[in-house]
C-alpha positions as CSV (number, residue, x, y, z in Angstrom):
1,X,80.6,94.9,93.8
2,X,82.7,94.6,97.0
3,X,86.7,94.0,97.5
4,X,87.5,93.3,100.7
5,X,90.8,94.3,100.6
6,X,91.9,97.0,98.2
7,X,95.6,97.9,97.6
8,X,97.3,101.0,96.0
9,X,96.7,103.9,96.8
10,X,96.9,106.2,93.4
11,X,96.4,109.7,95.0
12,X,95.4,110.7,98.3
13,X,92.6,108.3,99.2
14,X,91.7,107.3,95.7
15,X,92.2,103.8,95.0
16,X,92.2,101.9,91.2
17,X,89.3,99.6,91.6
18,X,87.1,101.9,93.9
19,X,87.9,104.7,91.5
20,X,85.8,102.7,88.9
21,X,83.1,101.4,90.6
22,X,82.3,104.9,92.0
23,X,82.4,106.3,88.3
24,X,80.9,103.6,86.7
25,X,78.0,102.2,89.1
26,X,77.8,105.2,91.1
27,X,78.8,103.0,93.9
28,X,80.5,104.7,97.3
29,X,83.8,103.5,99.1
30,X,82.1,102.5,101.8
31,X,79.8,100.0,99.7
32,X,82.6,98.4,97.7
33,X,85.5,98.0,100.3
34,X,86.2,97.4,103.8
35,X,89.9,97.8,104.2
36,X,92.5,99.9,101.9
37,X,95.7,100.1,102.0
38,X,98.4,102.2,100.9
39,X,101.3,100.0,98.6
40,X,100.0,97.6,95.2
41,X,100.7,94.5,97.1
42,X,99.0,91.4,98.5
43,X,96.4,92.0,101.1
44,X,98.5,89.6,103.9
45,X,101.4,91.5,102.7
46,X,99.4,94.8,103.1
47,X,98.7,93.6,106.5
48,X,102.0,93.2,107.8
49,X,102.9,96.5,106.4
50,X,100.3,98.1,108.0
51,X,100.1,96.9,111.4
52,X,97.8,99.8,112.6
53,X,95.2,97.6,110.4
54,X,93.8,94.0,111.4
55,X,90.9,91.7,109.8
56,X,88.3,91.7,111.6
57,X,85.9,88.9,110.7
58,X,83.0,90.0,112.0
59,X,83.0,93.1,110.4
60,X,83.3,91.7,107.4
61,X,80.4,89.4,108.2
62,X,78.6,92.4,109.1
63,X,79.2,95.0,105.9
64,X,78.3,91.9,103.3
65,X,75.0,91.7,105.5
66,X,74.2,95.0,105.4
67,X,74.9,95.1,101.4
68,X,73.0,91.9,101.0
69,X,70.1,94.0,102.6
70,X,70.6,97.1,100.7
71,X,71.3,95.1,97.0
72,X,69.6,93.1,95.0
73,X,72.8,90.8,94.8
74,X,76.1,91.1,95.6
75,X,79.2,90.3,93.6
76,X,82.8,90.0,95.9
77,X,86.2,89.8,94.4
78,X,88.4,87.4,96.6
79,X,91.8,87.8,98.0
80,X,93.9,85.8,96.3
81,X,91.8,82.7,95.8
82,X,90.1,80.3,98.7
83,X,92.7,79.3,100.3
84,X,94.6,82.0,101.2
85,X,95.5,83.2,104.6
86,X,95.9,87.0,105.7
87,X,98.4,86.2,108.0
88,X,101.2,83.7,108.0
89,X,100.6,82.7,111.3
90,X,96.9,81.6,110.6
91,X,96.0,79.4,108.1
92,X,92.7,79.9,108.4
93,X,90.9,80.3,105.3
94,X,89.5,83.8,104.9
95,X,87.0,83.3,101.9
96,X,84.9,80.6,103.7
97,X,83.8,83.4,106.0
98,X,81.9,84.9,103.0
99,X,80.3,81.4,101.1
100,X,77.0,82.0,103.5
101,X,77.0,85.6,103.3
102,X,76.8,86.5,99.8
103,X,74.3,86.3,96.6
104,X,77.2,86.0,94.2
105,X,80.9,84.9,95.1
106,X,83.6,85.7,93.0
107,X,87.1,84.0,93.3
Protein backbone atom coordinates (compact mmCIF):
# COMPACT_ATOMS: atom_id res chain seq x y z
CA UNK A 1 0.00 0.00 0.00
CA UNK A 2 1.40 3.50 -0.80
CA UNK A 3 -0.09 7.17 -0.25
CA UNK A 4 1.67 9.57 -1.72
CA UNK A 5 0.73 12.23 0.27
CA UNK A 6 -0.24 11.73 3.87
CA UNK A 7 -1.80 14.48 6.04
CA UNK A 8 -2.27 14.75 9.89
CA UNK A 9 0.05 14.34 11.89
CA UNK A 10 -1.58 12.59 15.23
CA UNK A 11 1.65 12.64 17.46
CA UNK A 12 5.11 13.39 16.79
CA UNK A 13 5.77 11.75 13.45
CA UNK A 14 2.97 9.27 13.59
CA UNK A 15 0.44 9.66 11.01
CA UNK A 16 -3.32 7.90 10.83
CA UNK A 17 -3.00 5.77 7.70
CA UNK A 18 0.85 4.91 8.10
CA UNK A 19 0.04 4.04 11.74
CA UNK A 20 -2.13 1.16 10.28
CA UNK A 21 -0.28 -0.11 7.63
CA UNK A 22 2.79 -0.43 9.93
CA UNK A 23 0.61 -2.32 12.50
CA UNK A 24 -1.33 -4.25 10.32
CA UNK A 25 1.05 -5.30 7.27
CA UNK A 26 4.14 -4.77 9.04
CA UNK A 27 4.81 -2.20 6.42
CA UNK A 28 7.47 0.81 7.13
CA UNK A 29 6.94 4.61 6.50
CA UNK A 30 9.28 4.70 4.02
CA UNK A 31 7.40 1.90 1.90
CA UNK A 32 3.90 3.40 2.20
CA UNK A 33 4.48 7.29 1.79
CA UNK A 34 6.58 9.68 0.19
CA UNK A 35 5.57 13.02 1.65
CA UNK A 36 3.72 13.88 5.13
CA UNK A 37 2.61 16.64 6.32
CA UNK A 38 1.66 18.10 9.47
CA UNK A 39 -2.36 19.66 9.31
CA UNK A 40 -5.64 16.94 8.12
CA UNK A 41 -5.94 18.83 4.93
CA UNK A 42 -5.71 18.44 1.22
CA UNK A 43 -2.37 17.51 -0.09
CA UNK A 44 -2.19 20.96 -2.56
CA UNK A 45 -3.42 22.61 0.43
CA UNK A 46 -0.60 20.80 2.54
CA UNK A 47 1.64 22.08 0.02
CA UNK A 48 1.13 25.59 0.19
CA UNK A 49 1.22 25.35 3.93
CA UNK A 50 4.31 23.81 3.87
CA UNK A 51 6.42 25.47 1.42
CA UNK A 52 9.69 23.91 2.77
CA UNK A 53 8.08 20.75 0.78
CA UNK A 54 7.63 20.44 -3.09
CA UNK A 55 6.52 17.35 -5.44
CA UNK A 56 8.96 16.00 -6.94
CA UNK A 57 7.85 13.84 -9.82
CA UNK A 58 10.58 11.92 -10.33
CA UNK A 59 10.91 10.85 -6.99
CA UNK A 60 7.75 9.64 -7.02
CA UNK A 61 8.46 7.84 -10.23
CA UNK A 62 11.35 6.48 -8.57
CA UNK A 63 9.94 5.07 -4.90
CA UNK A 64 6.81 3.28 -6.93
CA UNK A 65 9.73 1.66 -9.05
CA UNK A 66 11.59 0.53 -6.35
CA UNK A 67 8.29 -0.93 -4.50
CA UNK A 68 7.19 -2.41 -7.80
CA UNK A 69 10.67 -4.30 -7.50
CA UNK A 70 10.54 -5.12 -3.97
CA UNK A 71 6.40 -6.32 -4.08
CA UNK A 72 4.55 -8.54 -5.61
CA UNK A 73 1.95 -5.73 -6.47
CA UNK A 74 1.35 -2.53 -5.41
CA UNK A 75 -1.81 -0.89 -4.38
CA UNK A 76 -1.66 3.44 -4.33
CA UNK A 77 -4.33 5.50 -2.81
CA UNK A 78 -4.77 8.82 -5.01
CA UNK A 79 -4.91 12.38 -4.06
CA UNK A 80 -8.02 13.46 -4.56
CA UNK A 81 -9.06 11.66 -7.70
CA UNK A 82 -7.28 12.00 -11.37
CA UNK A 83 -7.60 15.15 -12.03
CA UNK A 84 -6.35 16.96 -9.41
CA UNK A 85 -3.54 19.42 -9.35
CA UNK A 86 -1.02 19.95 -6.38
CA UNK A 87 -0.68 23.36 -7.07
CA UNK A 88 -3.09 25.94 -8.38
CA UNK A 89 -0.74 27.23 -10.63
CA UNK A 90 -0.33 23.76 -12.58
CA UNK A 91 -2.96 21.97 -13.82
CA UNK A 92 -1.14 19.28 -14.59
CA UNK A 93 -2.53 16.14 -13.62
CA UNK A 94 -0.52 14.38 -10.92
CA UNK A 95 -2.06 10.80 -11.04
CA UNK A 96 -1.15 10.11 -14.69
CA UNK A 97 2.41 10.15 -13.54
CA UNK A 98 1.62 6.79 -11.74
CA UNK A 99 -0.82 4.80 -14.59
CA UNK A 100 2.61 3.14 -16.05
CA UNK A 101 4.26 2.72 -12.85
CA UNK A 102 2.11 0.64 -10.83
CA UNK A 103 0.52 -3.11 -10.59
CA UNK A 104 -2.69 -1.83 -8.99
CA UNK A 105 -4.03 1.83 -9.10
CA UNK A 106 -6.41 3.03 -6.71
CA UNK A 107 -8.40 6.33 -7.10
Amino acid sequence: MFKSFQTEEIEQGKYPDLEVFLNECNLAYQDTSLYTFKDPVSPHLAFKRETNKKLDKYKLRERINMLDLNFDFVLIEGAGGIAVPIYEENQNFYMTLLYNEASILIL
